[in-house]
KEMARPA-779660 format. One record per atom (N, C-alpha, C, O, CB): residue in one letter; x, y, z. Coordinates in steps of 0.2 Angstrom, whole numbers, plus 5000, padded with zeros to 4 digits. Glycine has a CB too. Layout:
AXYZ;...
This chain:
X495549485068;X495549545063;X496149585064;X496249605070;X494949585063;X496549595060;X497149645059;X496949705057;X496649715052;X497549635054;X497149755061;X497149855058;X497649895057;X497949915062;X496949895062;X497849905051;X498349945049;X498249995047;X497650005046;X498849925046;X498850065044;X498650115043;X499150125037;X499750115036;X498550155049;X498450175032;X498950175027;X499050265024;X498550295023;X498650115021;X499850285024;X499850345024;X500050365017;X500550345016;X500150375029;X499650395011;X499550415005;X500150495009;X500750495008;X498550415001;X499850535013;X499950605012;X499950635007;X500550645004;X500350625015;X499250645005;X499050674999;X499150765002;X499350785007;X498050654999;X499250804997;X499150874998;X498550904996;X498450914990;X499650904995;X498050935001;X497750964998;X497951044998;X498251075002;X497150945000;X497451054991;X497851134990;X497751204995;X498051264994;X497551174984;X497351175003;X497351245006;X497851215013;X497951235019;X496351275009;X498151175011;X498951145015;X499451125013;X499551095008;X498851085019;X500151165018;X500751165013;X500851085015;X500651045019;X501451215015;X501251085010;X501451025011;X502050975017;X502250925017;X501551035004;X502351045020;X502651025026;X502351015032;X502650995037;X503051055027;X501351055030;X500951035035;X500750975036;X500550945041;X500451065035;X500650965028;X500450875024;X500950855028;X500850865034;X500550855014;X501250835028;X501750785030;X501850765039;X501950715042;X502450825028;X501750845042;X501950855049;X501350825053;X501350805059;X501950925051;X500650835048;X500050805050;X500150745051;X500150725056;X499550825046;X500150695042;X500450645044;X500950605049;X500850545049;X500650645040;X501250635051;X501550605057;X501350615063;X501350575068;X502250615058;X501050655062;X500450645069;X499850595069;X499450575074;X500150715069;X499850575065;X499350515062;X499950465065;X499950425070;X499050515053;X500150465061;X500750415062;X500750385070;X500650325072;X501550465059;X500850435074;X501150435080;X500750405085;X500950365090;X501250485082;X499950435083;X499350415085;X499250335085;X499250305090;X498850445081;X499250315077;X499050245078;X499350185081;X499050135083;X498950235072;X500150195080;X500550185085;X500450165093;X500550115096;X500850225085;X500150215093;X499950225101;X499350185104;X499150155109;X499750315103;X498950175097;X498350165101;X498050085095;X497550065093;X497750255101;X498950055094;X498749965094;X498549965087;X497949945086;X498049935100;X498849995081;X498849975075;X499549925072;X500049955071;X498750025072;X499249855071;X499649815069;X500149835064;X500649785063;X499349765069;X500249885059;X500449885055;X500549975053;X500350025056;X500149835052;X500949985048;X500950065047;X501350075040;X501950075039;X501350105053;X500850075034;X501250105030;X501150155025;X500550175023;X501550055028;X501750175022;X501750235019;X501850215008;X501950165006;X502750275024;X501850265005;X501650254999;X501950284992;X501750324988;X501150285000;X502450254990;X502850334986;X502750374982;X502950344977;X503350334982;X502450434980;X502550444973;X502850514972;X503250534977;X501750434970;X502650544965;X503050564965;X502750654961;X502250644957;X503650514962;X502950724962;X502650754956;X502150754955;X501950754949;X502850734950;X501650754962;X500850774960;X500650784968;X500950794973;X500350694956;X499950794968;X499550814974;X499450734975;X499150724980;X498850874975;X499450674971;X499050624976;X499650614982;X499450584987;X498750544971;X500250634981;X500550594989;X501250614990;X501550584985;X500650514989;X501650644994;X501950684992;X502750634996;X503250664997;X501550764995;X502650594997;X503150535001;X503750524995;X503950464994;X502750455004;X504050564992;X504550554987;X504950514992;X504850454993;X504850604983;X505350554997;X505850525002;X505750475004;X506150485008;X505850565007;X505450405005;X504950365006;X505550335012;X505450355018;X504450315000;X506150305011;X506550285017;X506850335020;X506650325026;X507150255015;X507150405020;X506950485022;X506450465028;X506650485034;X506450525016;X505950455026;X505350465032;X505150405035;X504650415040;X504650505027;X505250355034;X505250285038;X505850295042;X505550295047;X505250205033;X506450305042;X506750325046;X506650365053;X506850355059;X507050345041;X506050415050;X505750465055;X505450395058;X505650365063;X505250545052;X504850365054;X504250325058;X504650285063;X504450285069;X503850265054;X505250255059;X505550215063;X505550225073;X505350195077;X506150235060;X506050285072;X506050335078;X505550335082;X505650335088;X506050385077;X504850345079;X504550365084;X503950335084;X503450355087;X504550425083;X504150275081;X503550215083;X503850165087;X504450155085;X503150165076;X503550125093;X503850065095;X503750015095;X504149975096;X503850065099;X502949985092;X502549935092;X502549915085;X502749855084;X501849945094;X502249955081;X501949915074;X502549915070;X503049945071;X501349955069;X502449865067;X502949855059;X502549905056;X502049935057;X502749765054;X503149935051;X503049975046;X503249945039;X503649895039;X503450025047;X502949975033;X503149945029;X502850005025;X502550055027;X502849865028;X503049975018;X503050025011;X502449995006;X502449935004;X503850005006;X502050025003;X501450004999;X501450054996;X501050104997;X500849995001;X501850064990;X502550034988;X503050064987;X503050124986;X502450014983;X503750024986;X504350064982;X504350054975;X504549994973;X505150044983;X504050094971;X504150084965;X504950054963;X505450084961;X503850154962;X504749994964;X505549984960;X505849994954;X506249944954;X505749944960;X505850014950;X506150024943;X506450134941;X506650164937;X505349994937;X506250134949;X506450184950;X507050204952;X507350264951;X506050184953;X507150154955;X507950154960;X508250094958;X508050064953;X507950134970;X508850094962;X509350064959;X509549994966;X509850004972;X509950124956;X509049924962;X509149894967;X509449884972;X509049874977;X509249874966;X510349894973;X510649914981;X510549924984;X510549894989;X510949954983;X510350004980;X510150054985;X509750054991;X509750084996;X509950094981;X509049994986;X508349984992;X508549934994;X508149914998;X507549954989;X509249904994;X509349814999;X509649865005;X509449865011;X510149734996;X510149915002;X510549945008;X509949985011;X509949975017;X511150015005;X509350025011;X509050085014;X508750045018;X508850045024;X508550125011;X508149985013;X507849935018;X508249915024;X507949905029;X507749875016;X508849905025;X509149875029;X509349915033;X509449905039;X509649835027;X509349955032;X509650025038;X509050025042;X509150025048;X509850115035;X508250035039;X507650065041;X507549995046;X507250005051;X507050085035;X507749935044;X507649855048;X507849885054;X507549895059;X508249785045;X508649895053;X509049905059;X508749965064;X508749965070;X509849925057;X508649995062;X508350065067;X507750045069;X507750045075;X508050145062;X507050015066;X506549995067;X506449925072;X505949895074;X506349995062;X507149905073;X507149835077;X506749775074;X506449745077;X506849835084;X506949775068;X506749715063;X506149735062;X505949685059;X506849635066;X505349785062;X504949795060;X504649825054;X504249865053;X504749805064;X505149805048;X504949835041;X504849765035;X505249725033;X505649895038;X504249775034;X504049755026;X504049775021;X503749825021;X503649735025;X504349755017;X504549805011;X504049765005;X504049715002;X505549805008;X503649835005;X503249794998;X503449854993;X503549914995;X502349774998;X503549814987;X503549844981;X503049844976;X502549824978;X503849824978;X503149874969;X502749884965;X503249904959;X503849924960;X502049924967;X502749894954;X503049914948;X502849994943;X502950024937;X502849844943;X502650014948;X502550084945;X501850094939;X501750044936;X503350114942;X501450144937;X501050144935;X500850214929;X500650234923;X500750114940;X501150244937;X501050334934;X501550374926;X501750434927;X501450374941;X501550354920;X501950374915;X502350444918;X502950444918;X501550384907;X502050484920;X502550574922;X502750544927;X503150584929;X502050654924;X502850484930;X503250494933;X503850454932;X504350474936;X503050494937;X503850404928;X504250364922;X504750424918;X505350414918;X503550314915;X504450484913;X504750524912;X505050554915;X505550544913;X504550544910;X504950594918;X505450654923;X505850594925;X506450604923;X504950684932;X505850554927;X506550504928;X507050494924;X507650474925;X506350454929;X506750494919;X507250514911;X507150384910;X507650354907;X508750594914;X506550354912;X506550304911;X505950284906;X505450314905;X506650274917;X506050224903;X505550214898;X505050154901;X505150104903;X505850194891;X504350194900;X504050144907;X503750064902;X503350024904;X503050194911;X504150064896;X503849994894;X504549944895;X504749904890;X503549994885;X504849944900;X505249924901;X505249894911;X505549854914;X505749984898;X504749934914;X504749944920;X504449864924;X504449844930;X504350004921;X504149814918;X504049754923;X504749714921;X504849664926;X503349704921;X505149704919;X505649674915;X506249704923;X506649664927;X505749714903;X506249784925;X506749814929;X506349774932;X506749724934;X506949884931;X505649764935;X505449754942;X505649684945;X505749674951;X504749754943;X505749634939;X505749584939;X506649574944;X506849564949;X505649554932;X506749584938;X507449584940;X507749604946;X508149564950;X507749594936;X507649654947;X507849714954;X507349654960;X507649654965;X507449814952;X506849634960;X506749614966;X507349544968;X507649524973;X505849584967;X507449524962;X508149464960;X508749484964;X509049444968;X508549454952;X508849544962;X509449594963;X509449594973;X509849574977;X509249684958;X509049614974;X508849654983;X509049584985;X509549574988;X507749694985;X508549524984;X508649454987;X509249444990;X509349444996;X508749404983;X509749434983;X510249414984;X510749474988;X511249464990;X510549374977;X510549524987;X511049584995;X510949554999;X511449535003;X510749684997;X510349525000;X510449515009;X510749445010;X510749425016;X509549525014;X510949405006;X511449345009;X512049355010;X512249405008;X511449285005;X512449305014;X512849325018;X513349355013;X513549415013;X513149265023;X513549295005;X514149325003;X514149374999;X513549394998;X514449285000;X514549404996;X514449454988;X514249444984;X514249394980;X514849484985;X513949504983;X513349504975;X513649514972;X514149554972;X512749554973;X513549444966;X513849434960;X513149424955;X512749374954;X514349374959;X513149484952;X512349484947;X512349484939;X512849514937;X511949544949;X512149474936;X512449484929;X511749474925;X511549424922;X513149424926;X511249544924;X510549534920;X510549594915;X510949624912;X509749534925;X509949594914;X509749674908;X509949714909;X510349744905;X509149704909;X509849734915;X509849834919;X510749794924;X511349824923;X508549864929;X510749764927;X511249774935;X511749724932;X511549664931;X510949754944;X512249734932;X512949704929;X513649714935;X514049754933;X513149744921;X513749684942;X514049694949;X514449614947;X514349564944;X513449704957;X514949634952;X515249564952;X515749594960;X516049644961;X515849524943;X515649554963;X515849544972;X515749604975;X516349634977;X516749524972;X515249634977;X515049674978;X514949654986;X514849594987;X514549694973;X514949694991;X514749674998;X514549724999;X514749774999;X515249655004;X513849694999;X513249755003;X513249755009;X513049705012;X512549755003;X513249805011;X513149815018;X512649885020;X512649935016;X514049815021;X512149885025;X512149825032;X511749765029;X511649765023;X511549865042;X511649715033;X511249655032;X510449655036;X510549685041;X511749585035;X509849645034;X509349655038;X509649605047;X510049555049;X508449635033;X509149645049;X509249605055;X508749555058;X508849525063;X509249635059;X508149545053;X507749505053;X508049415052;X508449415048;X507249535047;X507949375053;X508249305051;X507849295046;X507249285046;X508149245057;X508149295042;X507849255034;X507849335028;X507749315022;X506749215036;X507949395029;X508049445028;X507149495029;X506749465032;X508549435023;X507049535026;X506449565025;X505849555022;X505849585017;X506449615023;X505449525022;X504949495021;X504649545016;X504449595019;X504649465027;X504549545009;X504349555003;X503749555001;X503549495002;X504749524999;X503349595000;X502549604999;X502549624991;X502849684990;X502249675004;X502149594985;X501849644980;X501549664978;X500949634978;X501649644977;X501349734975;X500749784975;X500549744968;X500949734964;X500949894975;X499649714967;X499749684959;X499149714956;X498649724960;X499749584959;X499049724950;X498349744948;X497949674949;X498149624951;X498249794941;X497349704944;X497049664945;X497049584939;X496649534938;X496449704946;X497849614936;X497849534931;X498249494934;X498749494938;X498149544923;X497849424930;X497949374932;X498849364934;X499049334939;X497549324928;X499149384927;X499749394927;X500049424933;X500649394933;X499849434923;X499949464937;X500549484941;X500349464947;X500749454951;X500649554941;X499749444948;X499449384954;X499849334951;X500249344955;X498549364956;X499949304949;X500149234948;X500849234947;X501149184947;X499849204942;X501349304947;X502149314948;X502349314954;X502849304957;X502549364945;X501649344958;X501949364966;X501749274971;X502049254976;X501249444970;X501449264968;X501449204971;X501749134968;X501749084972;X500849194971;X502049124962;X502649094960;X503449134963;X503949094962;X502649094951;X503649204967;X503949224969;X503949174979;X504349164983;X503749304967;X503249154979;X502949164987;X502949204990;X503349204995;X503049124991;X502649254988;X502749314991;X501949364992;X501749384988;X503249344985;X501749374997;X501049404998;X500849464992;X501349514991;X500949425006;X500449474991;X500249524987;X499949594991;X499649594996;X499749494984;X499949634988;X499649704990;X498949724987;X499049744981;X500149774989;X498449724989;X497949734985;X497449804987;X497449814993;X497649674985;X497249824985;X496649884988;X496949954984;X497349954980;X496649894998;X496750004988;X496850084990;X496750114983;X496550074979;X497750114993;X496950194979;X496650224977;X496350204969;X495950234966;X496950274978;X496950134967;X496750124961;X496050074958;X495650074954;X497350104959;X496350054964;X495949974966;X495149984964;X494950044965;X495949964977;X494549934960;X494149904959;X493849894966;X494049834966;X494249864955;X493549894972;X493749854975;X493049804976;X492849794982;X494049874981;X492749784971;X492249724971;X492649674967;X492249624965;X491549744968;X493249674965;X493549644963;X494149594968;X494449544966;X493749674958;X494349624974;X494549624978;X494549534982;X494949494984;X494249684980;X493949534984;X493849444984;X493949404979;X493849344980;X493449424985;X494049424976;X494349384968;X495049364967;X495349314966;X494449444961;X495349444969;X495949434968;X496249404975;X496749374975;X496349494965;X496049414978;X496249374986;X496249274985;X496749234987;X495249404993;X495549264983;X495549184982;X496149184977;X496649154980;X494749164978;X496149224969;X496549194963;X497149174966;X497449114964;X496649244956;X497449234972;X498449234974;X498149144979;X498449084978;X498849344982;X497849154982;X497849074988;X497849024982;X498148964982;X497049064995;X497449034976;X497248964973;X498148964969;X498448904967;X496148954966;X498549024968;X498948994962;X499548984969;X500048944969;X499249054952;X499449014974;X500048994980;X499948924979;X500448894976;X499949014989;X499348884981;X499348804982;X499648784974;X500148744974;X498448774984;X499548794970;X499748774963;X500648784963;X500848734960;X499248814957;X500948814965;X501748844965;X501848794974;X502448794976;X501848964967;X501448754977;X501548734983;X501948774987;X502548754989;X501748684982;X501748824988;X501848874996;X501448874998;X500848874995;X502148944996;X501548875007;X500948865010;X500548955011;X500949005010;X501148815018;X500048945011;X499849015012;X499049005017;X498649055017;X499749065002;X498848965020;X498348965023;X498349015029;X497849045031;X498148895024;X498949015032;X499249055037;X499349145037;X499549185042;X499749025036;X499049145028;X499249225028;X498749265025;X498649255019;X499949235024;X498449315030;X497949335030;X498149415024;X498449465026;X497749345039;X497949405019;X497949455015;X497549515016;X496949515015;X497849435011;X497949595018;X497949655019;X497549685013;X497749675007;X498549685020;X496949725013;X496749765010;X496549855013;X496249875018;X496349725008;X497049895008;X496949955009;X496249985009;X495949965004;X497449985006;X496050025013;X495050045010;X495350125015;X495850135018;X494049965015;X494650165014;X494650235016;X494450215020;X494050165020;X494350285012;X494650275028;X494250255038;X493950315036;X494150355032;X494850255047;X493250315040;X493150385043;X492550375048;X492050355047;X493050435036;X492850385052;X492250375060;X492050445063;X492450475066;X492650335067;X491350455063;X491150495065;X490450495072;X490150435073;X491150505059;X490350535076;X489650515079;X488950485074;X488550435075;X489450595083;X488850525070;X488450535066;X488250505058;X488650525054;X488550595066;X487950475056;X488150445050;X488450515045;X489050525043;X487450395046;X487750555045;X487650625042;X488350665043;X488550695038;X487050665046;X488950655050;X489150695050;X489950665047;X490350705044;X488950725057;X489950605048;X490650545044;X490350585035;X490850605031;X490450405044;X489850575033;X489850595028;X490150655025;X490650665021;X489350585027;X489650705028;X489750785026;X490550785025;X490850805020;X489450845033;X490850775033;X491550795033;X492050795030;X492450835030;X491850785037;X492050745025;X492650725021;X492150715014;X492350685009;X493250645025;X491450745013;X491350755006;X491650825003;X491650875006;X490650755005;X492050804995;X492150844992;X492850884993;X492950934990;X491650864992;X493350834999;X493950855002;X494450864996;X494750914995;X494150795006;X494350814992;X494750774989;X494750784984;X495250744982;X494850734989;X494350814979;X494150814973;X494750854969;X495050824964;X493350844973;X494850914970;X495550944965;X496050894965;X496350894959;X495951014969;X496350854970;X496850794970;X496550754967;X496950714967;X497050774975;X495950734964;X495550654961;X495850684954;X496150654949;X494450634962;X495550774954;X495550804947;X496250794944;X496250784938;X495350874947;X496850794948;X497250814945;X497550734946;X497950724942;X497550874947;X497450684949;X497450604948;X497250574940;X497550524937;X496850584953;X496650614939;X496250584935;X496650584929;X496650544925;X495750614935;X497150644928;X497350664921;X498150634922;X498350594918;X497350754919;X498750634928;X499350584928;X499250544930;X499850524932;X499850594930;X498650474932;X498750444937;X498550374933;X498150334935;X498550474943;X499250374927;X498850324922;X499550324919;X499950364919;X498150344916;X499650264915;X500150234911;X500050274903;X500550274899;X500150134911;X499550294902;X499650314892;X499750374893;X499650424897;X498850314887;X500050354887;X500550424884;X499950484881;X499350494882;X501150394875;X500350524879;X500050584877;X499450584872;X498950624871;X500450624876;X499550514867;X499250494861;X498450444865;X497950414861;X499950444856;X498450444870;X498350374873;X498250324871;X497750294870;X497950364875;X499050294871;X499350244869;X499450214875;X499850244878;X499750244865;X499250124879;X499250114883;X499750054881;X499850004877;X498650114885;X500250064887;X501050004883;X500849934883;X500149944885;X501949984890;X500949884883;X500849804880;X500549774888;X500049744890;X501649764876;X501149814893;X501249754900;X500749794905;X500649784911;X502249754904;X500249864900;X499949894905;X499149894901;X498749934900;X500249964908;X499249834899;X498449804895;X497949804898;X497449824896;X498449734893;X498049784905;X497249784909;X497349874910;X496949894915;X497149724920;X497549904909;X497449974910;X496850024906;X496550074907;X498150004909;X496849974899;X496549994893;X495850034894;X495650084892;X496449924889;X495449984898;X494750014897;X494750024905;X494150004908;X494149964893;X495250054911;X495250064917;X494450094922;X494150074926;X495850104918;X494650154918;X493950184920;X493150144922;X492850124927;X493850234915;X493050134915;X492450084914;X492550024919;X492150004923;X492250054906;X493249984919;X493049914923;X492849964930;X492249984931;X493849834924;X493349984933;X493350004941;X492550034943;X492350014948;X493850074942;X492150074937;X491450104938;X491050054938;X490550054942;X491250144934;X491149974933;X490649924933;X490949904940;X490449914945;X490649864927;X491649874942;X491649834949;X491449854956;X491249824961;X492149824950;X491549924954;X491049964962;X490649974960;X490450014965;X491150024966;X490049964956;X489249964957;X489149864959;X488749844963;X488749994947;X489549844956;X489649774959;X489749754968;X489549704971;X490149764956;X490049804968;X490249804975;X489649834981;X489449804986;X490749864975;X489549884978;X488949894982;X488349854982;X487949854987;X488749944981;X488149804976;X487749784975;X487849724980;X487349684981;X487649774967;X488549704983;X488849644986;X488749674993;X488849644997;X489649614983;X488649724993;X488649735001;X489449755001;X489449765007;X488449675005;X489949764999;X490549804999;X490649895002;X490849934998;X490649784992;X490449895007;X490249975006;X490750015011;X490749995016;X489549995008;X491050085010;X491450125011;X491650125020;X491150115024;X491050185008;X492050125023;X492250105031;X491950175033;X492350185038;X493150095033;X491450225033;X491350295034;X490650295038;X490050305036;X491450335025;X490850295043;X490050305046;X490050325053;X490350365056;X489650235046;X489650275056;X489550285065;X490150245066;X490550255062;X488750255070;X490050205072;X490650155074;X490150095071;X490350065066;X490850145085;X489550085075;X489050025073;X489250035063;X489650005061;X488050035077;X489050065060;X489150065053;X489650015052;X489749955050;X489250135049;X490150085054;X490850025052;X491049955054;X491449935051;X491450055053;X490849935059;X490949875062;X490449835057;X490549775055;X490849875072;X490049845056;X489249805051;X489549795045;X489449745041;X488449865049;X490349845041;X490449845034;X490949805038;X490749745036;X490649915029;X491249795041;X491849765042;X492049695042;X492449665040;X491949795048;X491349685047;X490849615048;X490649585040;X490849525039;X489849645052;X490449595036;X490249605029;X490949585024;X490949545020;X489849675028;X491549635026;X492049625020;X492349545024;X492549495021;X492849695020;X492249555031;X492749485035;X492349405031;X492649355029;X492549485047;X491649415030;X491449375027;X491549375020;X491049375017;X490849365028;X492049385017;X492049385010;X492849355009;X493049335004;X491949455007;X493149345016;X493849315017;X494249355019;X494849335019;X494249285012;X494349435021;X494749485022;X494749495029;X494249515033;X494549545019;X495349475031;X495449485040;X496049515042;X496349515047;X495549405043;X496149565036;X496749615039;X496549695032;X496549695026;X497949565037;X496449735036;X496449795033;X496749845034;X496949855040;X495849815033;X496849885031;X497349935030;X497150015029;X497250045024;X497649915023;X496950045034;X496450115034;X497150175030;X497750185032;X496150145043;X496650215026;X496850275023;X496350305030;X495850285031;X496650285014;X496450345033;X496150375039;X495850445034;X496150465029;X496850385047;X495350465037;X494950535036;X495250565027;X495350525023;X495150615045;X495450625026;X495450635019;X496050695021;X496050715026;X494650655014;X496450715014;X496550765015;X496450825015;X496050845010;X496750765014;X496650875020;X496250935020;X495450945026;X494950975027;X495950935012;X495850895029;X495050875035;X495350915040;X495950925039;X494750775038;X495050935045;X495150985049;X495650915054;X495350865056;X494251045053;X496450935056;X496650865059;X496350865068;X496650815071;X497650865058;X496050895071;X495550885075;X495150815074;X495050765077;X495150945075;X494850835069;X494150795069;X494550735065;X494150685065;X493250845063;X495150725061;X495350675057;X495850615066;X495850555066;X495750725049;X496250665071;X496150615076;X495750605081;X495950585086;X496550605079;X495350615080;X494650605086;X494350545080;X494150495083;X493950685087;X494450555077;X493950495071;X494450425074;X494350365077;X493950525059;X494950445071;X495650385073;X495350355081;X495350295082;X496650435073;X495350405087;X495250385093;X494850345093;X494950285093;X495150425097;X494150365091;X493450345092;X493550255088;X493350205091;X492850415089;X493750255082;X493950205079;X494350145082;X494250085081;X494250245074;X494750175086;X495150135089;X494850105097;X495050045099;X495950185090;X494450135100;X494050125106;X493350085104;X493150035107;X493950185109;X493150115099;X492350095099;X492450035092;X492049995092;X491650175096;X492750035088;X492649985084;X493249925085;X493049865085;X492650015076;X493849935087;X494449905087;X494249855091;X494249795088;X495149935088;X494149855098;X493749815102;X493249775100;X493349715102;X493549845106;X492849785097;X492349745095;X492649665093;X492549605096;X491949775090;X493049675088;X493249625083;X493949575090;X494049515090;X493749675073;X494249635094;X494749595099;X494349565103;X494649525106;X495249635103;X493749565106;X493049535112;X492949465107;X492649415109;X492149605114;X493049485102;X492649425097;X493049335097;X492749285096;X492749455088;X493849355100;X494349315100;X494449335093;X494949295092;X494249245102;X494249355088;X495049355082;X495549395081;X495749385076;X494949345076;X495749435087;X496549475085;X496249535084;X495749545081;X496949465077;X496649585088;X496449665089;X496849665081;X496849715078;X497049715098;
């Protein structure tokens, strides 16, 4: 079993936001320390759900001051930037990090945040496509000569080059249609699945659907243990995991609730953001589903969580991705949870023989 960590740095409203952040790297520094295979951060932009605009900015920082884990992005909204730009940052954040960055993307979702960019978000899978085309071909030896929709270069020399052999290994953030599971895997490229948007009784769905269309595109994938992001919270107490981080979050859900969607002001939902249509309702049917599957929240004693853990691993999930405690949790009790998590549950699964 795999443990990674996943940092949103949400703002809540009785913390500034340079606290948010500072906290965050203290999380950051923690999990590092104490044997998380992985570490990543989240972009967005112009709200309390997450305040990582800077997103290479601050991998830069991880960089520094992590030594063990790979880091990686979930996600760069790409249609945001300007391909290059993400071949050149990625490659810098490679070089600093000693070849430990995966770069996953996504195609953005949030419309305010499509606007303020002065971009039209019915346009944004058509950039994403292409722009992951664009990043590719930066990292081979000769000059980019590109010629599509959006990027029109000819003998361009990007520089630096990652330092990874083969260059940075490429991750997809995909909803839950069949469509964008089935590009990321004709790409061969692993998918990103879970965290705040996420259904997640739909989750072993979309895990099987990317392996069955990998084998159909003939790439091998038996080998690659698909990450899912979920909420940590470890407490002594069941009562007391609960209490702590009830109702943390709720001004940030509230104000989620109203930007944190592709329709316009009319609620008009664009063509390429169709499964978006009736979002609410599916996600409320798939997590009563979920629970009904035994799918249940990572928030308990140690024994709780190792029992949920035990329970998702039988469902095919053998790498997870913790959003750690909430924001706004007193950051005492949010790394002691991280400690206790890392001693009393992380072990269990490494004594087992399958992978700290």
């Amino acid at each position: 079993m795999k443990f990674g960590q996943f940092e949103l740095v949400r703002w809540h409203q009785d913390v500034t936001p340079a606290d948010s952040i500072s906290r965050a790297m203290e999380k950051i520094e923690l999990g590092d320390q104490m044997g998380m295979d992985e570490i990543w951060l989240a972009e967005h932009h112009f709200s309390r759900h997450g305040l990582v605009s800077g997103i290479f900015s601050l991998l830069g920082n991880v960089a520094s001051r992590t030594k063990n884990a790979r880091i990686g992005t979930a996600v760069v909204v790409l249609p945001f930037h300007h391909p290059i730009r993400v071949a050149e940052e990625a490659a810098t954040v490679d070089i600093l990090s000693g070849g430990r960055l995966t770069l996953g993307v996504g195609v953005g979702y949030q419309r305010m945040e499509f606007e303020a960019f002065g971009l039209d978000i019915e346009e944004s899978r058509r950039r994403f496509r292409e722009y992951i085309t664009v990043i590719k071909k930066s990292w081979e030896p000769e000059p980019l000569t590109f010629k599509g929709d959006f990027i029109d270069v000819q003998d361009v020399r990007v520089l630096p080059k990652p330092v990874q052999e083969g260059g940075i290994p490429i991750h997809i953030a995909v909803s839950t249609s069949p469509e964008s599971v089935d590009f990321a895997a004709s790409q061969n490229m692993p998918i990103i699945v879970g965290g705040p948007t996420a259904a997640m009784g739909q989750v072993p769905e979309v895990l099987g659907l990317w392996h069955e269309r990998m084998e159909h595109y003939g790439n091998p994938h038996e080998h690659i243990d698909l990450a899912v992001a979920v909420n940590i919270y470890v407490a002594p107490t069941q009562e007391q995991a609960e209490s702590d981080i009830a109702g943390l979050e709720d001004v940030i859900e509230e104000e989620f609730a109203r930007v944190g969607n592709p329709r316009s002001a009319d609620g008009v939902t664009p063509e390429d953001y169709r499964h978006w249509e009736h979002r609410d309702r599916d996600r409320a049917v798939a997590n009563e589903a979920a629970r009904e599957a035994g799918i249940l929240p990572l928030v308990g004693t140690p024994e709780v969580v190792i029992e949920r853990i035990e329970h998702w691993r039988s469902l095919g999930v053998n790498s997870i991705r913790g959003a750690f405690g909430a924001a706004g949790l007193d950051q005492g009790k949010m790394l002691d949870s991280m400690r206790m998590f890392a001693e009393e549950v992380m072990p269990h699964f490494a004594e087992e023989g399958v992978g700290a």
